[in-house]
Structure formats: C-alpha cells, structure tokens
C-alpha positions in Angstrom: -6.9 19.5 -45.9 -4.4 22.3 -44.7 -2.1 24.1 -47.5 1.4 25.1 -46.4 0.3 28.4 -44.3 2.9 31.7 -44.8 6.0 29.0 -44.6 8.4 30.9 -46.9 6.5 33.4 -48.0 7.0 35.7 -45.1 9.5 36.0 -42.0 7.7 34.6 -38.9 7.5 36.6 -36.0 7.9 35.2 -32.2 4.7 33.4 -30.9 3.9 31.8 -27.9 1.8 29.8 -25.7 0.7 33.2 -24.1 -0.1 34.3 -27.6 -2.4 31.0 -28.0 -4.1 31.4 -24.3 -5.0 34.8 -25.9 -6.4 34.1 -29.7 -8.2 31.1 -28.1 -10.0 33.5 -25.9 -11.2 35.7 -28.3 -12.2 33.0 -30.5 -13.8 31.4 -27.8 -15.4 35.1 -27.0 -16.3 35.6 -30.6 -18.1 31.9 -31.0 -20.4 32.5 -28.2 -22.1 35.1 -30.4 -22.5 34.2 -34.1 -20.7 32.3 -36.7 -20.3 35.4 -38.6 -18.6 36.9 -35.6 -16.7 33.8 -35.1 -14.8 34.1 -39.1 -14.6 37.7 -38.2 -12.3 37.3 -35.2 -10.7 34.5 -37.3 -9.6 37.0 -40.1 -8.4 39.6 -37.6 -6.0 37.8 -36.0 -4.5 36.6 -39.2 -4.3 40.0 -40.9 -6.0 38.6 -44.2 -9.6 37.1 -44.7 -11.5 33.9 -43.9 -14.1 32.4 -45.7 -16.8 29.2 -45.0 -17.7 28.2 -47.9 -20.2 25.6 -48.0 -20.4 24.0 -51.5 -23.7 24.4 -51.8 -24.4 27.7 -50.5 -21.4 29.2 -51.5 -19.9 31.6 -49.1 -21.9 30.9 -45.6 -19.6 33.6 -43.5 -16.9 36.2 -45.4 -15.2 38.5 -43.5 -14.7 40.8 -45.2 -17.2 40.2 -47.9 -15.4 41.3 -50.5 -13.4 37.9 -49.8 -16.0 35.9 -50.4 -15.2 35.2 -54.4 -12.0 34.0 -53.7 -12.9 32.1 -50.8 -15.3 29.4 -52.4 -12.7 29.5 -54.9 -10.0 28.1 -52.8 -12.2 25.5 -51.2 -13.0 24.3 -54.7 -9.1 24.4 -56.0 -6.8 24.7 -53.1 -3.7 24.1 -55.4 -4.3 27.5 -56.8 -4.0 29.0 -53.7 -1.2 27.7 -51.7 -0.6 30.2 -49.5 -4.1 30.1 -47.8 -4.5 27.3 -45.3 -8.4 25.0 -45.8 -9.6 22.7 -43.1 -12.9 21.2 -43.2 -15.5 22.8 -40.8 -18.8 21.8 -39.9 -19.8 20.3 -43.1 -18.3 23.3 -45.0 -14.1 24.1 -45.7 -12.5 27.0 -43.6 -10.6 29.0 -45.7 -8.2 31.7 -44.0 -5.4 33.9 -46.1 -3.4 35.7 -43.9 -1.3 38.4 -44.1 2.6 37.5 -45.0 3.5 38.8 -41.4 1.9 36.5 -39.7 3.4 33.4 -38.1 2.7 30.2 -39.7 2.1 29.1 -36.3 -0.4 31.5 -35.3 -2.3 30.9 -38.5 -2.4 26.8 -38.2 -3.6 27.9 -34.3 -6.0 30.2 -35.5 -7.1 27.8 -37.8 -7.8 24.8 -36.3 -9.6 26.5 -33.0 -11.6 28.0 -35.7 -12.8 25.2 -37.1 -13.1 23.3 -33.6 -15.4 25.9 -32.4 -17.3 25.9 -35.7 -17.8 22.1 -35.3 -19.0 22.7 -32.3 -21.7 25.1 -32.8 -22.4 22.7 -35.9 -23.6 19.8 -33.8 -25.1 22.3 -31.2 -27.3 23.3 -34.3 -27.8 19.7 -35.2 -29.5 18.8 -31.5 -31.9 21.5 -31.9 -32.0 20.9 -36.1 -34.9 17.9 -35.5 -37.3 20.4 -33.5 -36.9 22.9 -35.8 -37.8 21.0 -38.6 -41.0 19.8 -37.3 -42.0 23.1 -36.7 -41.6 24.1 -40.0 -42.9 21.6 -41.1 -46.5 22.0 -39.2 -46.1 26.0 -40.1 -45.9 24.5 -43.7 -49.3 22.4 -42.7 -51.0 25.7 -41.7 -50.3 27.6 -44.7 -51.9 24.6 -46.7 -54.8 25.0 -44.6 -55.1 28.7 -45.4 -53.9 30.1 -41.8 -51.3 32.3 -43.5 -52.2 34.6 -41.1 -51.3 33.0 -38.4 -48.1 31.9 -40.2 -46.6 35.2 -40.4 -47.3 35.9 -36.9 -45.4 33.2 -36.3 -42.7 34.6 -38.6 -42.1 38.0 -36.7 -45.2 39.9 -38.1 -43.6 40.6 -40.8 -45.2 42.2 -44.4 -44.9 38.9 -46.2 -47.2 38.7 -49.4 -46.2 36.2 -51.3 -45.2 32.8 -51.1 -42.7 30.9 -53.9 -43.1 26.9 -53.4 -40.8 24.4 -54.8 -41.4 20.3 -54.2 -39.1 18.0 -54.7 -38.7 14.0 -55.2 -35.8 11.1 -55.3 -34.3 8.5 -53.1 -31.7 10.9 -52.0 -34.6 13.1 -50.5 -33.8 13.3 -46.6 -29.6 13.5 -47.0 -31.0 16.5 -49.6 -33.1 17.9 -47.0 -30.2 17.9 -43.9 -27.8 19.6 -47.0 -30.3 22.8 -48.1 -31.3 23.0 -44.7 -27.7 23.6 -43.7 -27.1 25.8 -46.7 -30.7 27.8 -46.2 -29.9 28.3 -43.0 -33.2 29.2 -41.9 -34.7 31.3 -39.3 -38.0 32.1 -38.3 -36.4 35.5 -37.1 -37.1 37.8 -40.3 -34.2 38.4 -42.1 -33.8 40.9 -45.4 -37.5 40.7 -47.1 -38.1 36.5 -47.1 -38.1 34.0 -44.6 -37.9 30.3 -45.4 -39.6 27.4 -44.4 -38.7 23.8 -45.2 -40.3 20.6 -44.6 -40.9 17.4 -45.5 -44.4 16.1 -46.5 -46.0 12.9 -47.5 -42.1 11.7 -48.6 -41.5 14.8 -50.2 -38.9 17.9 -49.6 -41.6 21.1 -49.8 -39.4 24.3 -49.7 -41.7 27.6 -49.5 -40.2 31.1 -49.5 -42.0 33.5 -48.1 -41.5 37.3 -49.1 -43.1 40.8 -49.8 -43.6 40.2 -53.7 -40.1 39.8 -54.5 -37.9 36.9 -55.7 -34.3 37.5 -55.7 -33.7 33.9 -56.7 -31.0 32.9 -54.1 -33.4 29.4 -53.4 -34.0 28.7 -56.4 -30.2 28.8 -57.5 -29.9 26.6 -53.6 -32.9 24.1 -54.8 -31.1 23.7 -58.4 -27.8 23.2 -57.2 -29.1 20.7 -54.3 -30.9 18.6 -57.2 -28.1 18.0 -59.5 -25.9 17.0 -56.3 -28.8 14.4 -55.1 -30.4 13.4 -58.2 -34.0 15.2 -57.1 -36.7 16.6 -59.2 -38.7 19.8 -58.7 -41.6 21.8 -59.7 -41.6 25.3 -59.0 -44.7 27.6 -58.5 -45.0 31.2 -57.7 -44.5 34.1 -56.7 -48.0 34.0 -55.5 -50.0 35.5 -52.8 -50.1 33.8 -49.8 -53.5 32.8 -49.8 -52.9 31.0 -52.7 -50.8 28.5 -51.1 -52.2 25.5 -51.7 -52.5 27.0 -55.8 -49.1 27.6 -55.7 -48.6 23.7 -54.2 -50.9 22.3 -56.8 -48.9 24.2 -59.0 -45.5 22.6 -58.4 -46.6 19.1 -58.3 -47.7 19.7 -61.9 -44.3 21.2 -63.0 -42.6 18.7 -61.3 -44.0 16.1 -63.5 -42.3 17.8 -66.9 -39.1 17.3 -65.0 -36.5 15.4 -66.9 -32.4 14.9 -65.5 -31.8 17.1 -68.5 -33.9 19.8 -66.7 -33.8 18.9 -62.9 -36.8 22.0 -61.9 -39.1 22.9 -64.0 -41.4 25.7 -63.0 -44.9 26.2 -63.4 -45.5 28.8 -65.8 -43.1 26.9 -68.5 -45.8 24.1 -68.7 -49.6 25.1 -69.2 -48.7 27.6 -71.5 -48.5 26.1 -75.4 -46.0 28.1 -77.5 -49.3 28.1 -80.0 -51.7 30.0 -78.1 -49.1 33.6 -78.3 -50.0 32.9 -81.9 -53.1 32.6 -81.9 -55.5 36.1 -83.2 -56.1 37.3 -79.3 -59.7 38.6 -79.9 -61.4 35.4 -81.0 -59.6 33.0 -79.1 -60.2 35.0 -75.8 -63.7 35.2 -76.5 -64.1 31.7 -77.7 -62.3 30.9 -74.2 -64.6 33.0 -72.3 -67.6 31.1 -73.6 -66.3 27.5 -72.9 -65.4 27.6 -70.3 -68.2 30.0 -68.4 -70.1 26.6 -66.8 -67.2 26.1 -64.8 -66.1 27.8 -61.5 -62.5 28.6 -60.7 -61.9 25.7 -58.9 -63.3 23.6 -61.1 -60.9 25.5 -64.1 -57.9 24.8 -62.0 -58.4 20.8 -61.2 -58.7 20.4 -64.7 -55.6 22.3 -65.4 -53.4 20.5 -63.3 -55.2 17.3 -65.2 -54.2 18.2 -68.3 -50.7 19.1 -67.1 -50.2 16.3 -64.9 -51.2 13.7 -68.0 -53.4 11.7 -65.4 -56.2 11.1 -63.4 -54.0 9.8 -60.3 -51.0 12.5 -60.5 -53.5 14.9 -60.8 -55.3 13.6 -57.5 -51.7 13.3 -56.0 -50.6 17.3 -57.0 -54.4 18.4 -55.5 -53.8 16.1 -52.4 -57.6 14.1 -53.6 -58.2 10.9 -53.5 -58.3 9.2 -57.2 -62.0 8.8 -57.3 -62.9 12.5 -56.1 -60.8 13.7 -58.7 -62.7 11.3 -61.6 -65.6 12.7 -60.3 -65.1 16.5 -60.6 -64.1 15.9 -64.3 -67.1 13.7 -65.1 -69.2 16.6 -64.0 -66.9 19.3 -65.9 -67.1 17.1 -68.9 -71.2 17.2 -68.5 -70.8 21.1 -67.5 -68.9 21.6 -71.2 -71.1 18.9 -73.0 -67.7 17.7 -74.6 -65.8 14.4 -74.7 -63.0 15.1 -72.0 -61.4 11.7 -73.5 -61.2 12.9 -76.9 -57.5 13.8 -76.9 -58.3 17.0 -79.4 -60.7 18.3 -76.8 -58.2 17.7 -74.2 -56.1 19.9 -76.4 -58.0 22.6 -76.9 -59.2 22.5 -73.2 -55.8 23.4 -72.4 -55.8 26.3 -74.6 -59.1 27.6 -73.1 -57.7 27.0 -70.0 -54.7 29.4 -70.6 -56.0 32.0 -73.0 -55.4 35.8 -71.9 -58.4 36.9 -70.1 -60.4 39.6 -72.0 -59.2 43.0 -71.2 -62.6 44.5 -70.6 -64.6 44.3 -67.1 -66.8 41.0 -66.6 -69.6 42.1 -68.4 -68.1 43.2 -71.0 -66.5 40.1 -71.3 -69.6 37.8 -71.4 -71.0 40.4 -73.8 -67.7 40.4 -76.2 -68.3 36.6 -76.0 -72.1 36.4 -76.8 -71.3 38.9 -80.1 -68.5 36.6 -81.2 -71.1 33.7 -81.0 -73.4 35.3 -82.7 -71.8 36.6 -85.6 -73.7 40.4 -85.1 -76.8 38.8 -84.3 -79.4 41.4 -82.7 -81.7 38.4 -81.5 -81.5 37.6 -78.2 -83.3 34.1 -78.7 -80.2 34.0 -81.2 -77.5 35.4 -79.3 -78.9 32.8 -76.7 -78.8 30.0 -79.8 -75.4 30.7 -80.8 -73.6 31.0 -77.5 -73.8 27.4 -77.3 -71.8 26.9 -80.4 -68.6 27.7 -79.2 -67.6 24.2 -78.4 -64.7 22.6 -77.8 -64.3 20.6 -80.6 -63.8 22.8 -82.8 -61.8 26.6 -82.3 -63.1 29.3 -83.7 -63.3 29.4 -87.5 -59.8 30.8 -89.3 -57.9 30.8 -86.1 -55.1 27.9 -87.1 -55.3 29.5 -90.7 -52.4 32.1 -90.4 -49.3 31.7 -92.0 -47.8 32.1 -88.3 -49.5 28.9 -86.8 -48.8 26.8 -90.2 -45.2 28.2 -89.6 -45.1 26.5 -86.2 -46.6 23.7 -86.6 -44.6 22.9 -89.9 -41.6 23.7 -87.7 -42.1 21.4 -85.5 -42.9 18.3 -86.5 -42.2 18.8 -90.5 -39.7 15.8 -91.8 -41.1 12.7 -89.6 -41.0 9.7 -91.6 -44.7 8.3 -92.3 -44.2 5.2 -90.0 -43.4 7.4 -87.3 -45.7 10.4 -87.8 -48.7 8.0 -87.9 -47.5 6.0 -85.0 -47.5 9.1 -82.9 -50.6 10.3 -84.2 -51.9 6.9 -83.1 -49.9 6.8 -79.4 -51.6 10.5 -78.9 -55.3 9.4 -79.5 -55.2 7.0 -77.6 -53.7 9.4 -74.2 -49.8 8.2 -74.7 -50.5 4.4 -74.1 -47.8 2.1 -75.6 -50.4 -1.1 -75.2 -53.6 0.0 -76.5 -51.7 2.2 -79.6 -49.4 -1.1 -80.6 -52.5 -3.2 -80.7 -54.3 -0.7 -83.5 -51.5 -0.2 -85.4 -50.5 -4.0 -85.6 -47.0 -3.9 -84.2 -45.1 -5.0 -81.2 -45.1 -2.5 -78.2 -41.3 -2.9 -78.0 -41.3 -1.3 -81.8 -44.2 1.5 -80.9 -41.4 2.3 -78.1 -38.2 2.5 -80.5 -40.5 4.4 -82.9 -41.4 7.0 -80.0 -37.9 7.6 -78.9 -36.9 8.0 -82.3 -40.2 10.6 -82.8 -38.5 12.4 -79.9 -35.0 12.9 -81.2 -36.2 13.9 -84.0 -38.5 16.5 -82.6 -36.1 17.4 -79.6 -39.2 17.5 -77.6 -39.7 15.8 -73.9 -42.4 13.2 -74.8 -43.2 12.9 -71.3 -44.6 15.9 -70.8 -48.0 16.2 -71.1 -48.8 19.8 -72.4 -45.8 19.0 -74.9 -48.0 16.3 -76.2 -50.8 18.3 -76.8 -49.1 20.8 -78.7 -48.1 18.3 -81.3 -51.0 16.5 -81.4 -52.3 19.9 -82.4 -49.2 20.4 -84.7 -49.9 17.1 -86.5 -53.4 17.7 -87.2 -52.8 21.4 -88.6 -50.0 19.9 -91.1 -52.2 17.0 -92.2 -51.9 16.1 -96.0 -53.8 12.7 -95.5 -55.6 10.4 -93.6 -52.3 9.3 -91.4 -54.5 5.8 -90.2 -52.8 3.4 -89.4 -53.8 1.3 -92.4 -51.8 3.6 -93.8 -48.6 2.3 -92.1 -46.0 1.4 -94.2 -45.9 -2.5 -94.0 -42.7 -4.8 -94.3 -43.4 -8.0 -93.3 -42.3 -10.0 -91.1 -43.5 -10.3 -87.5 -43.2 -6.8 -86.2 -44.8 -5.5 -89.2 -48.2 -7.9 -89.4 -50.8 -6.7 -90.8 -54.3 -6.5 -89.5 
C-alpha cells in the first residue's frame, strides 16, 4: 500500500536520475550496516521520519525515536495519515513522512529502495534464521541440563542471573515461532541487561529470557500479543535464578494448563497460590505446614506441587519431562512419607495449602521447634512433644483455623446461592477428582446432565472449572459453608429418565 506522498501538499523541487544514482548509494551504503542505519538514511533524505513497524513488535527501527508512536500508528490506519507514504517491507510496513519540500518523486524513490533493500536483508536473515534456531534451541537443552554456566559463556559472559520461561502450545505453533522470532529479534550478542533464547521442544514454542534479575516485561507483552494472533496457550514462570531452570520449566507447564482463550498466559505464581491461605491465622498454619510436610525433601515438595496444579498424574509427568509411571511412583512413596490418603480430594486440598504456606520466619531450627510446640500444645515431655508431632495430619488443619469470620466470608462469597442440585453435583464431581463418568453414575444421572449442571456451576461462580487449584479452593469453600449432608440421596429428584433414582 502507498498513500499519495507530498502530491499537493508541498511544491516539488527538480529531481533527477543523478539525484536517484545518489540516494540509492547511500541507501545501499547505509543497508550494508544495520537495519536501524538503513531507516536512518531513509528519514534523512526525506526530511521527516520513517518507521518499521512490525505488528507484533511494534516499532522494529524509528528514526528518530520519538517517531516511533506515530509510526505503528500509520501502518495500522494509513487513511489517517495520508500524507505519509506505507509499503510493506520484509514482513513489517515501511512508513516514511517526509518533509513538505521534498519531491514526491524522491520520496516514492526513497521509498521503495528502502523497502527493496530491507527485503533483502529479510531473506538474508531468513537463510541463516534455521541455524540460528537450532542453536538456540540446544543452548535451551543445556540450560535444562543445568550448564547455565556454560550458557552464558555462550551469551557474551555476560552477568545474567535469572532466567523468565514461557511455553507455549496450538496448531499454529511453528508460523508463531518464525513471527516472535522475527519480532524478538534475537541475538546472542548481549544487548541492554537480557538476552533471548527461543526454541522449539518436544512440539512446543519454549521462549526463555535471560537477564540480571530484572523483567521489564517487553516479552511477555511480545508472547501475549503472539498468542491472541495464533490462537497459542502459555504458562509463564519466573524470574528465577538460572539454576533453577528446569523449576522455572516445570513451572510453566503447570500454568500453562489454567490457560483458557479468555486468558491466553497464565503465569505461575497466579495458580498454586489459593486466595484462602492469605486468610488463613499465619502462625498456626505455617507451623502446621512445617510439620507435614517435614518427611519430604524439596524435590519431592515440588513434583507434588506441580501434581496438584496440573490436576493429573500424566500432565504432571509431561510438565517434569517423567515418564507416567515414575511420576505414580514418587507420589505413592510421598503419600507413605505423609501417612495420608493422596486420593482423598480434601487431603489433596490441604496438600496444596501446605504446599504454599509462608515459610516460618525464624532460622531452621527454630522452625522445627515452633512446629514441635504447636503440636504439642505447651507440652514439656519430649516423649510427648515426640507423641504429638505426629498429629498434625493432613486431614484435618489445625483446630479454629477456617473458624474466622474472614474465611466464612470467603467461602460464603464464593459459592453462596448454588441451587441444591447443583451444589451437590459438584460436591460429588470434586470427590471423585473432576470425573464426569464416575460422578454421573453416583448421583444417578446422565453424564450429558452432570455436564450442563457443571457449566451452569461455573457461570454461576465465574470461576475456570478447569483449573485444578480453582477446584480445590471450592471444594474447600463448599465444605466450610456446609449446612447438611449435600449426598447425593439428597438430590432433588424429578423423574423421568435423567433424574432416576438409585
């Protein structure tokens, strides 16, 4: 597309083919260095500014930058901006405004061996994009593996940190990869405080930014903007240190599964973390936490997290990169570590709260001694204290802790006003791990109905069913705000063949 140049909006001086020889060898002069050089000559010799604005990345050259507003806004609406001429360029629009003085003839020249040259370094790009890509992709591989040193030598030496990861899924997933690639623009030169790496793994898009500590957010608002244009979804994890890599990795699988098209990226610290536990009394429930969950390691801690977050045995073994049957095996021992009922969907509830209460504030010790006095209740017996320590289960929380008018507050909040059919129908659909079969079959109706009911539970809750940490919240919310037995004998009963009784 080309808008009608400075044609009656200023007198047009002479120009010539000498004139032409001449801006086409500076442009040619200017491309051999950079592409921000390149828009730079471009706006010189038209008086005014250019732009590339990629509609992804925004503006990927300005010159000056000040221009840079108003160029993405004339790629986007060029009827509001007639007197600038747009050309498509290398996968992005060329936008120049040049000064009234200058020939409308020089600007359409300047223009199109603009975008020529750009297309040109485009495609040179492109022949040297598939080599790039697989080495980021087997940098990607070694910081997986833990050689993050190594990495970052490979990076410049520079002070990188930390490490934000985002991993994305859809059918669009390698036309997404060639468009943030070209609006990343990545380097393995270090440039500003980050450097990006993307990749694709196993089917997936795996973008990993890695800085000193800080996140300015620029790929995140890339990744965002690339998903609603493709259709992806993303989980998000991080900042974290680079060691933690394959946390961080873990991490964004999980998130990834609370993603909805409503909410295209989801990161990893908005699932995990149960709007109940900030209510919670902080003493108690960190101590109660402490003493769970002191049988388990930190690895151990962290495969069960992204369990519970994750909803399943085989998305959890796909986020930890485990086979199916290694994962069912680590939480068979956990569940024999914490003597508890791992299928019991309240202990998976409050499992989840242990898992992400604050840590006590004192030292280690003090900790495991803060713990052993909560147990025991001011016991002085250490055959007691011993005793005791072993009743902080997790079937039960600590006593009084879902008493306060705060946590009733919530709970009534959130799932106060659901019709009897429907709030034992969920209640039933949560015990038994959100499975439609197994659910319809106790409660005596059709799974097609158990489904209607569920979507209907989920408008009226405005809550993402799906997610699995949302679940346990109202499982939790539905127990605290029980009045009766909610069984499903209880079920209101029509009759009729969806409604047959038992």
């Amino acid at each position: 597309m080309m808008g009608t140049g400075t044609t009656g909006h200023g007198p047009n001086g002479p120009w010539d083919a000498r004139d032409g020889r001449d801006t086409t060898g500076r442009l040619l002069r200017a491309a051999t260095g950079s592409g921000a050089r390149l828009i730079a000559e471009a706006a010189a010799l038209v008086q005014g500014w250019a732009v590339l604005a990629d509609p992804i990345a925004g503006a990927v050259y300005s010159a000056p930058a000040a221009a840079a507003a108003d160029g993405v806004h004339a790629a986007a609406a060029p009827h509001d901006h007639p007197y600038s001429v747009q050309l498509p360029a290398a996968g992005a629009v060329l936008v120049l405004a040049p000064a009234p003085a200058t020939p409308a003839e020089h600007t359409g020249h300047v223009a199109a061996t603009t975008a020529a040259l750009l297309e040109v370094r485009g495609q040179r790009a492109a022949e040297l994009r598939g080599e790039q890509m697989r080495l980021h992709t087997t940098l990607l591989r070694l910081l997986l593996a833990g050689h993050a040193d190594a990495v970052v030598d490979a990076l410049g030496g520079g002070a990188y940190t930390h490490v934000t990861v985002y991993r994305l899924t859809g059918e669009d997933t390698p036309a997404a990869h060639q468009v943030l690639w070209r609006a990343v623009r990545p380097t393995l030169t270090p440039h500003a405080d980050a450097c990006t790496l993307l990749g694709r793994l196993d089917g997936e898009l795996v973008v990993a930014e890695v800085h000193r500590g800080s996140d300015d957010g620029r790929i995140l608002r890339l990744v965002s903007r690339v998903c609603e244009r493709h259709g992806l979804l993303a989980g998000m994890a991080g900042p974290l240190p680079l060691a933690e890599m394959s946390t961080a990795y873990c991490d964004a699988a999980a998130a990834r599964h609370s993603a909805t098209p409503a909410h295209r990226i989801v990161p990893a610290d908005a699932i995990g973390a149960p709007r109940l536990a900030p209510l919670l009394p902080a003493a108690p429930y960190a101590r109660w936490a402490a003493a769970v969950l002191r049988p388990l390691d930190p690895a151990q801690q962290h495969l069960l997290l992204v369990w519970l977050r994750t909803g399943s045995k085989p998305s959890a073994a796909e986020a930890l990169g485990l086979s199916a049957g290694t994962v069912r095996a680590r939480i068979r021992e956990a569940a024999r570590l914490l003597d508890a009922d791992l299928e019991d969907a309240t202990v998976r509830a409050h499992l989840l709260l242990a898992l992400r209460a604050p840590a006590p504030a004192d030292s280690d010790a003090a900790a495991d001694s803060d713990a052993a006095a909560y147990a025991t209740s001011g016991s002085g017996s250490d055959e007691a204290a011993l005793r005791n320590a072993g009743e902080a289960r997790l079937e039960a929380l600590p006593g009084g802790i879902l008493d306060t008018g705060a946590v009733r507050a919530w709970a009534g909040g959130l799932v106060d006003g659901l019709e009897p059919r429907l709030r034992i129908a969920l209640i039933c659909w949560l015990r038994h791990h959100a499975r439609t079969a197994p659910a319809a079959t106790e409660l005596h109706v059709h799974r097609t109905t158990l489904t209607t009911w569920l979507h209907q539970c989920a408008d009226h809750l405005a809550q993402n069913l799906a997610d699995a940490t949302v679940r346990a919240e109202i499982h939790l919310a539905l127990r605290i705000t029980r009045c009766g037995r909610d069984a499903p004998a209880d079920l209101p009963r029509r009759g009729g063949r969806t409604y047959r009784r038992a």
